[in-house]
Residue, then its C-alpha position, 0 to 999 in steps of 0.5 A: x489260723x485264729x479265724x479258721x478255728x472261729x469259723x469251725x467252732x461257729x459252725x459246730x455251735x451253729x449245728x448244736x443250735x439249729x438241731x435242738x432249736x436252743x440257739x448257738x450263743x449258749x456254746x459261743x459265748x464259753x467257746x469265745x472265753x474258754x478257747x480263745x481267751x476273750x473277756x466275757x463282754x467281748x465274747x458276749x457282744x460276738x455272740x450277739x452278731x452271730x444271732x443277728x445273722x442266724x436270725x436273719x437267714x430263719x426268717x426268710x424261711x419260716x415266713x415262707x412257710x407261714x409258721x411264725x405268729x408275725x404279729x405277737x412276735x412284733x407285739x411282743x419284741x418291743x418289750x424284749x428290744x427295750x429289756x435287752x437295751x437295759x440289759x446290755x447297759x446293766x452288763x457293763x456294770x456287772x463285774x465279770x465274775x459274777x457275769x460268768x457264774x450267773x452264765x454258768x447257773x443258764x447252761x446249768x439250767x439248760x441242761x437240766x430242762x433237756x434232761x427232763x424233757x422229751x423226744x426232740x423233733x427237729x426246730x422244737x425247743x427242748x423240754x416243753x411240751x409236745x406240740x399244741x399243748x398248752x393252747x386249750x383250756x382244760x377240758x376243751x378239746x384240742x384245737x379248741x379256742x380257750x375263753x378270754x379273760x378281760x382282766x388279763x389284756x386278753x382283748x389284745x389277745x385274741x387280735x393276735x390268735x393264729x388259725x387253731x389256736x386263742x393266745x392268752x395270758x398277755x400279762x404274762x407274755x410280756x413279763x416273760x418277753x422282758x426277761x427274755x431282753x435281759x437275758x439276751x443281752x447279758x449273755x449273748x444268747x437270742x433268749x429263745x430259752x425264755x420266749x419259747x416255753x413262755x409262748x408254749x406254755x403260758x400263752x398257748x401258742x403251739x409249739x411249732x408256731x413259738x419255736x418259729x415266731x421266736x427265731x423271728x424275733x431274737x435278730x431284733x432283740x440282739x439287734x437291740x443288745x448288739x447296738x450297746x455293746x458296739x457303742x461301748x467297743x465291746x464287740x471286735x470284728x475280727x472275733x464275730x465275723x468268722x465266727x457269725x460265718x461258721x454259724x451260718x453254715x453250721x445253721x445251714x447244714x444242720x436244716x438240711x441233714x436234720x432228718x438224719x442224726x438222732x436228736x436222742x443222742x445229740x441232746x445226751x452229747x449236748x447236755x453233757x457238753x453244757x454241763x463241762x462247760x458250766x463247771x469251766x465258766x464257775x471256775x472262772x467267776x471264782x473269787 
């Protein structure tokens, strides 16, 4: 009965997920602790599996379709592999409570950004600008390349421009890549919420090509995490695999029924939903 209710509550985070292009650590990880009473570490290391497996089957398509940036994306995950190695060490250090109030200020965090954001379309990362922005300088036309800056690797930068657009602000990139690895690894989630905006916004990557180079990518960077939380017995078997299950049939259905739900009021359900579910986890890191 246990495992059927993980495979439900994983694919209802997969559908939340793969519509908002958010990711389903950000409900697995308090549905692991909330409903099914798991210490934090184990529910983070099961969410770490449940990316991993997510990942794995976006890849295939989003490489199909040639719309991720393979190359930035590898340049960039070796930093964000190595931050969440340090991440899910520094996890095993951090006491639990204050585990679950740092987890709680992200949903708080999350909600907000997808409550100033706009219209979400389907696969976009909520609250960033609209697709493009971001990959011209100003006042240069859309589409227009922006102007290297030698002093901010931007040698590098061009070798890893996409057909359309310059990337740029490599020192940033990666500073923002790193973050993504801790973030990653002490709360389960791909780090996505980190790596999107910074590629959109920083770097000038349109926003389909981050969404789609980014869910390449957060498979490594749990990968990476992942292998810490094993060696420590952080991650139980029984736990992640019905729940990896149910998000990838979540995941999946969502794909194909997208065009269909309106993304205005899942985003309301889902900020509301992130909200309840912060207030929960602060009670928990309550002294």
């Amino acid at each position: 009965m246990a495992e059927l209710l993980l495979l439900i509550g994983g694919g209802a985070a997969g559908v939340f997920g793969a519509l908002l292009g958010l990711g389903g650590g950000l409900l697995i990880v308090p549905l692991l602790t909330l409903g099914f009473g798991l210490q934090l570490r184990e529910a983070v290391g099961a969410s770490l599996v449940c990316v991993i497996v997510t990942s794995s089957a976006a890849a295939s398509v989003y490489l199909q379709r040639d719309q991720a940036n393979l190359r930035l994306g590898m340049t960039l995950e070796m930093f964000t592999a190595l931050a969440a190695l340090a991440g899910g060490l520094v996890a095993f250090l951090l006491p639990e409570k204050l585990l679950a109030l740092m987890f709680a200020a992200l949903l708080l965090y999350v909600a907000a950004t997808m409550a100033r954001g706009r219209a979400v379309e389907t696969g976009a990362y909520v609250g960033t600008a609209t697709p493009g922005a971001g990959s011209a300088a100003p006042g240069a036309a859309p589409g227009e390349p922006t102007s290297a800056d030698p002093s901010d690797g931007e040698g590098l930068a061009a070798a890893l421009s996409g057909p359309g657009y310059r990337v740029h602000s490599m020192g940033r990139g990666i500073a923002g890549s790193l973050l993504a690895g801790l973030v990653s690894a002490l709360f389960g989630v791909g780090g996505g919420i980190v790596k999107v905006p910074i590629m959109n916004l920083v770097m000038g990557v349109p926003l389909r090509v981050a969404t789609a180079t980014s869910n390449l990518m957060i498979g490594v960077t749990a990968s990476a995490g992942a292998l810490v939380y094993l060696f420590r017995g952080g991650i139980d078997p029984y736990v992640a695999a019905p729940t990896a299950v149910g998000v990838f049939i979540g995941a999946s259905l969502a794909a194909r029924l997208a065009h269909r739900v309106n993304l205005g009021f899942l985003r309301l359900l889902f900020g509301a939903t992130l909200v309840f579910t912060a207030l929960e986890m602060a009670l928990q890191g309550m002294p």
